[in-house]
C-alpha positions as CSV (number, residue, x, y, z in Angstrom):
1,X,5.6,0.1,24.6
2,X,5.7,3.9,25.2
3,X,3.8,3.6,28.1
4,X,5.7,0.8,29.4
5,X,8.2,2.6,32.4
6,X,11.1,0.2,31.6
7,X,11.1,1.8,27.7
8,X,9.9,5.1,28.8
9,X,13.0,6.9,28.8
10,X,16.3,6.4,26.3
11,X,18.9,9.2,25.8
12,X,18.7,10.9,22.2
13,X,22.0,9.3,20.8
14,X,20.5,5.5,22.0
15,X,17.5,6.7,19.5
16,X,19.1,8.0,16.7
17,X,22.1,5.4,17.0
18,X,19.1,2.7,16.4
19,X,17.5,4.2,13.5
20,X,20.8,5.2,11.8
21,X,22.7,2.0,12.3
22,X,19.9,-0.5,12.1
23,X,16.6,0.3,11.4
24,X,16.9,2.4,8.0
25,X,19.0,0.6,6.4
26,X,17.1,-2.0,6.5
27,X,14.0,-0.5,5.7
28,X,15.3,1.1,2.5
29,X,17.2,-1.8,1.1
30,X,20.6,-1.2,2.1
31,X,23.1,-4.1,0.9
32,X,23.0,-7.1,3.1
33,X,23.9,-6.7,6.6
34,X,23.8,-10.1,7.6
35,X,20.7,-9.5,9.3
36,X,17.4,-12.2,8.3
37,X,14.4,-11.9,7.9
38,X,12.4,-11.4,11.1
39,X,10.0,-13.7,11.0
40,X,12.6,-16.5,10.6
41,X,14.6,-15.3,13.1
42,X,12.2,-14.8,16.3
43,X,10.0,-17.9,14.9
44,X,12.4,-20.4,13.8
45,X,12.2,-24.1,14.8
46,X,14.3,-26.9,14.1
47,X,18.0,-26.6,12.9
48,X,17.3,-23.0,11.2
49,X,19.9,-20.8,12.4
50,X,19.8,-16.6,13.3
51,X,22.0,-14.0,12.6
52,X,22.3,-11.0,13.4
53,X,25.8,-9.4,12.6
54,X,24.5,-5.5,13.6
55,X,23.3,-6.8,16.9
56,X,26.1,-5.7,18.9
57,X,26.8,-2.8,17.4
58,X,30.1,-2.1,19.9
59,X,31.9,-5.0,18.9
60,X,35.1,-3.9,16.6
61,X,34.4,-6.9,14.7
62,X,31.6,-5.1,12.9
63,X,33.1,-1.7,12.1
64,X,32.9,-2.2,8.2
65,X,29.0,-3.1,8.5
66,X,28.9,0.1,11.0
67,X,30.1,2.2,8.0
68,X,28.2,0.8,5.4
69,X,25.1,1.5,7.3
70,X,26.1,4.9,8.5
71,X,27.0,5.6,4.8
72,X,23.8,4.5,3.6
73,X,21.6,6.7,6.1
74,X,23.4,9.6,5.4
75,X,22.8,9.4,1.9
76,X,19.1,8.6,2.7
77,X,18.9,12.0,4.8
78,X,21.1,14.0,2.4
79,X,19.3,12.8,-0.8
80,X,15.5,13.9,1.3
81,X,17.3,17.7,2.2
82,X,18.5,18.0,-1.1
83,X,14.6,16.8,-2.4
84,X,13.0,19.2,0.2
85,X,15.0,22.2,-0.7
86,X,14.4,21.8,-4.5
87,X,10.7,21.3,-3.8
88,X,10.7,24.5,-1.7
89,X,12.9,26.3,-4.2
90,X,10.5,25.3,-7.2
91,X,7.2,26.7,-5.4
92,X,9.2,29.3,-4.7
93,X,9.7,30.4,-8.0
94,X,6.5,29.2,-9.0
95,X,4.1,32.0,-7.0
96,X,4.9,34.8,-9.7
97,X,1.4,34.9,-12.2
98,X,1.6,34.0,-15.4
99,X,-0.2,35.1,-18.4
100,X,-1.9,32.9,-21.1
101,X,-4.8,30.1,-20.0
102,X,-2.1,27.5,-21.4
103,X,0.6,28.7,-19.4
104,X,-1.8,29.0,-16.3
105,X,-3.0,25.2,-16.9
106,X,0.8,24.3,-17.3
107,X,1.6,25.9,-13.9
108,X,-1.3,24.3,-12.5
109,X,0.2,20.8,-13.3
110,X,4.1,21.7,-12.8
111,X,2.3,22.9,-9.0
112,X,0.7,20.2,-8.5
113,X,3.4,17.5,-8.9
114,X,6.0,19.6,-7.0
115,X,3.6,20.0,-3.7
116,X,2.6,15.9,-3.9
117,X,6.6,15.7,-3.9
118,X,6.6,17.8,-1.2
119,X,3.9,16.0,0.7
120,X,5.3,12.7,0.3
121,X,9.0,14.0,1.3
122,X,6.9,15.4,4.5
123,X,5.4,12.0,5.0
124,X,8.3,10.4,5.2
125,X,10.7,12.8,7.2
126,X,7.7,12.8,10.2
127,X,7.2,9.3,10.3
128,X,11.3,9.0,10.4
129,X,11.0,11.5,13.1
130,X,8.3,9.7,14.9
131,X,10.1,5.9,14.5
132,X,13.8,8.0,16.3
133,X,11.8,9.4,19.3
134,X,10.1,6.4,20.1
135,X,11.3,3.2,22.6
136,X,11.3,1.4,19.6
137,X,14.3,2.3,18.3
138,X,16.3,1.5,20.8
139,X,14.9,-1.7,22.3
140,X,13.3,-3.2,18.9
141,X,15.9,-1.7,16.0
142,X,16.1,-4.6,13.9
143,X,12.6,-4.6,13.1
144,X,12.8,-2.6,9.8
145,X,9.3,-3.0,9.1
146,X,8.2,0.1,11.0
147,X,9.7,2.1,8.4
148,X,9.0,0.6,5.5
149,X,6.3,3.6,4.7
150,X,9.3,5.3,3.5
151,X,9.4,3.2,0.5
152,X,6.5,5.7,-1.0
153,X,8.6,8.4,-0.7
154,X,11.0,7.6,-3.3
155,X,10.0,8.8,-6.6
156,X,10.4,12.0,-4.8
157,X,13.9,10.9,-3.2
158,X,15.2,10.1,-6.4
159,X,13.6,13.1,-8.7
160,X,16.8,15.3,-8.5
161,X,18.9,12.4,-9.5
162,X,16.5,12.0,-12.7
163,X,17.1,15.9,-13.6
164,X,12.7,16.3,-12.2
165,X,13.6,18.5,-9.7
166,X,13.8,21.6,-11.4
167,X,10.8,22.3,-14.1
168,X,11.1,25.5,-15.7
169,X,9.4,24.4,-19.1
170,X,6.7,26.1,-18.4
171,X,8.6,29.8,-18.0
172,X,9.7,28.4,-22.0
173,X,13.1,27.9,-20.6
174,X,15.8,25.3,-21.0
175,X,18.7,25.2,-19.0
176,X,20.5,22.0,-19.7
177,X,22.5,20.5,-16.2
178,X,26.3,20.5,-16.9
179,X,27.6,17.2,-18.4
180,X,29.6,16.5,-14.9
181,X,26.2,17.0,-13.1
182,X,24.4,14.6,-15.5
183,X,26.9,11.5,-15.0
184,X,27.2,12.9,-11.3
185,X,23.5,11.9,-11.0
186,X,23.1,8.7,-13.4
187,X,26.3,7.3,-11.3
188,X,24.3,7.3,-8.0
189,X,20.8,6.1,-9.3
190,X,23.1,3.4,-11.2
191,X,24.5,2.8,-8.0
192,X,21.4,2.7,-6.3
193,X,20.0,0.3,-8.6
194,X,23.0,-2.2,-8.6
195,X,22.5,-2.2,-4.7
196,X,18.5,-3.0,-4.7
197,X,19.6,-5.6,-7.7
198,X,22.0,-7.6,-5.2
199,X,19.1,-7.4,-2.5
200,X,16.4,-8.7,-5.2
201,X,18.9,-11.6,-5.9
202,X,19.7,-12.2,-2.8
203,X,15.9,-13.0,-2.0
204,X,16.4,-16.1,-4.2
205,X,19.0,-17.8,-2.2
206,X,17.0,-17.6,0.6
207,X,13.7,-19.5,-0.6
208,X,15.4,-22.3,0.6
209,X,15.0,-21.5,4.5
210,X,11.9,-20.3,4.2
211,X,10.8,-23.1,2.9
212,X,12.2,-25.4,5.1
213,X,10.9,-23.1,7.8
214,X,7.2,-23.7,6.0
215,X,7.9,-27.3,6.1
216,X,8.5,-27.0,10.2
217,X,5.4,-24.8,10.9
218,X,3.1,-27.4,8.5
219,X,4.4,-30.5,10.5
220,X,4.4,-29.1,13.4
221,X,0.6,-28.2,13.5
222,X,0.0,-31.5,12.4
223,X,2.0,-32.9,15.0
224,X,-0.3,-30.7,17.4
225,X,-3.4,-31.7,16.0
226,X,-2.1,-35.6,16.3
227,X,-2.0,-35.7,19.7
228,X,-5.4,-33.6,20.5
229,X,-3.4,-30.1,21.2
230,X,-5.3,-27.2,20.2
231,X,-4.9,-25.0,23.4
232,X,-1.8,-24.2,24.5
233,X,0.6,-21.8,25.8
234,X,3.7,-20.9,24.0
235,X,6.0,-17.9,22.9
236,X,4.8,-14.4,21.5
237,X,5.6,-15.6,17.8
238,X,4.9,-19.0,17.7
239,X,1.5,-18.2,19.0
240,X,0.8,-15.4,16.2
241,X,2.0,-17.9,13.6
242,X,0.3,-20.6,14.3
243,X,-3.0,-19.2,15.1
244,X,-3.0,-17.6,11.6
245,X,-1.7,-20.6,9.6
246,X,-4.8,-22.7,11.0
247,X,-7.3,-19.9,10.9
248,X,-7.8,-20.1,14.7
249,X,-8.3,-23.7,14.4
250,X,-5.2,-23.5,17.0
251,X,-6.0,-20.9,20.1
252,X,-2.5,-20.1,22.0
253,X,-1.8,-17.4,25.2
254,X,1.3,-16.0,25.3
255,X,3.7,-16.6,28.0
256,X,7.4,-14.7,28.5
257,X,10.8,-16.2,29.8
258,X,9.4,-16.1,33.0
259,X,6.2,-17.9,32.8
260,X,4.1,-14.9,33.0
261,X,1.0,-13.6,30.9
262,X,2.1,-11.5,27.9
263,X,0.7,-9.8,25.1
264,X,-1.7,-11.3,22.9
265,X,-2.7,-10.0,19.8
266,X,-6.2,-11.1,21.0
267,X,-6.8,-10.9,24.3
268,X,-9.4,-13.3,24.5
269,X,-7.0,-16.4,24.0
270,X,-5.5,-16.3,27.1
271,X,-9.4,-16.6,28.3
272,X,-9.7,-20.0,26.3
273,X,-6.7,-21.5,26.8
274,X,-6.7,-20.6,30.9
275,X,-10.2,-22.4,31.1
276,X,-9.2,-25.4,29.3
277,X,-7.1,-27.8,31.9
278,X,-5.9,-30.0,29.0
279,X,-4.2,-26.6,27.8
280,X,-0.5,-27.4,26.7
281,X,3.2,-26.4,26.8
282,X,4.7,-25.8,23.2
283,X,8.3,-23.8,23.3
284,X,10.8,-23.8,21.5
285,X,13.9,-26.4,22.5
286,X,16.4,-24.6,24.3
287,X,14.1,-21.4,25.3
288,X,13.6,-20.1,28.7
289,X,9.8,-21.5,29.4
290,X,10.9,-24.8,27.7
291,X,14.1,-25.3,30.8
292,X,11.5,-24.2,33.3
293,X,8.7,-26.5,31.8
294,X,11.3,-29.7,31.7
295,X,11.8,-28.9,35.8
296,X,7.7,-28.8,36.3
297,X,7.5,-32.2,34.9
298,X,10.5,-33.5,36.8
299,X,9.2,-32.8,40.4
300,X,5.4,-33.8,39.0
301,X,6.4,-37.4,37.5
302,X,3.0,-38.5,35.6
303,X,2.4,-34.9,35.4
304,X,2.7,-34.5,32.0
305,X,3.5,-36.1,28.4
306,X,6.3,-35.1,26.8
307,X,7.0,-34.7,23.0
308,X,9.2,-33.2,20.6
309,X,8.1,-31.8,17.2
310,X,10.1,-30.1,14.7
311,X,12.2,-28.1,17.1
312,X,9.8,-27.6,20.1
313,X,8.7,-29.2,23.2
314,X,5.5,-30.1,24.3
315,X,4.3,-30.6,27.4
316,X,0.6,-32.0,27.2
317,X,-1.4,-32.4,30.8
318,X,-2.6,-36.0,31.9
């Protein structure tokens, strides 16, 4: 994509607009933003429907999802300074020698634990920094799953909330947090949790689409295999799908809105299904390569057969 000239430049703001709004949020779990899950979005069929409501993100209709996502990033980035100064902070502190083997094996563990904090806060801070400068954040935002790494990162996100940050037991001191700065910190991960709870629940109401969305894919590679289709060209998704779901039993080449050759995640399909003149259409109904397909058969009359299956047409050679 980087090297692509049509993604190669993006102004800063374009980036971090992306990843701030869109991208994070949904990679860490924020609340519901309206936005499905991906694969049922870019490879429905049939009467499943997408939405997207952060898609436009200029619209005024969308202000209040704006600031709940805005909200939820800056927390995200606040909560990882806050982690990364109190790691600093602690190894800070924790370079002056102690005497004693036990206290020398103590600070060997409390060291320990604070640098793989460290690390992991590191980890996830460059591959955020990483995910903003790159084209993808600006043409491909909704696709959370590029950031999903930072997942691992939050037992160290969340360690000043859980009163970890600071570990001075091995120093044989005890300096209880004040009471406001205990409820201060139980109140957000409570928060936090409630949030990640509505997602969980939320999963469960939609088992219903992806089921039906199962259902389609199932019928519709038996609907293939019924009429003797197993080449064919079709759309980026449908292809990657359906070649996995039949363990290649299906071979597919990728073709864009305009009928072109596009990426395949092998590139030896397009090879197989070029060199095979029974080779088939299969697009979704409604889609760019489906319209241009329907006006190829119409000025070829004989040309082709014509079928519909579970949301897509296919147009299968004579």
């Amino acid at each position: 994509l980087a090297r692509n000239p049509i993604y190669s430049h993006f102004p800063l703001f374009a980036q971090i607009r992306g990843t701030v709004l869109v991208t994070l949020p949904m990679a860490t779990g924020a609340p519901p933003m309206c936005i499905d899950s991906a694969w049922v979005l870019l490879g429905r069929g049939g009467t499943i429907v997408p939405f997207q409501c952060l898609a436009s993100l200029d619209t005024h209709d969308n202000w209040g999802l704006v600031v709940i996502a805005l909200c939820w990033s800056s927390g995200f980035i606040a909560l990882w300074l806050i982690s990364v100064f109190h790691e600093f902070r602690m190894l800070w502190k924790l370079r002056l020698p102690l005497r004693g083997q036990t206290r020398s094996t103590v600070k060997r563990q409390t060291l320990i634990r604070h640098f793989a904090r460290l690390v992991l806060l590191g980890s996830a801070g460059l591959a955020l920094l990483q995910y903003t400068l790159s084209p993808v954040s600006v043409v491909f935002p909704v696709y959370g799953r590029y950031l999903t790494g930072l997942l691992i990162a939050t037992p160290a996100l969340i360690a000043p909330l859980w009163g970890l940050a600071r570990d001075s037991t091995f120093q044989g001191e005890r300096q209880e947090p004040a009471a406001m700065q205990v409820v201060l910190r139980r109140a957000i991960l409570l928060l936090i949790g409630i949030v990640y709870l509505i997602g969980t629940i939320g999963i469960f109401f939609e088992i219903p689409s992806v089921q039906n969305v199962n259902r389609q894919q199932q019928a519709l590679i038996h609907d293939l295999q019924g009429v003797n289709v197993t080449h064919f060209y079709t759309d980026y998704w449908t292809c990657d799908r359906l070649v996995f779901l039949t363990k290649e039993q299906l071979i597919c080449a990728v073709l864009n809105d305009y009928m072109q050759k596009a990426d395949n995640r092998v590139p030896g399909y397009y090879a197989i299904v070029k060199a095979d003149p029974h080779s088939a259409y299969v697009f979704p109904e409604g889609s760019p390569q489906a319209d241009t397909m329907a006006k190829r058969a119409a000025l070829s009359a004989g040309s082709f057969r014509r079928f519909v299956f579970e949301g897509y047409v296919v147009y299968q050679p004579v």
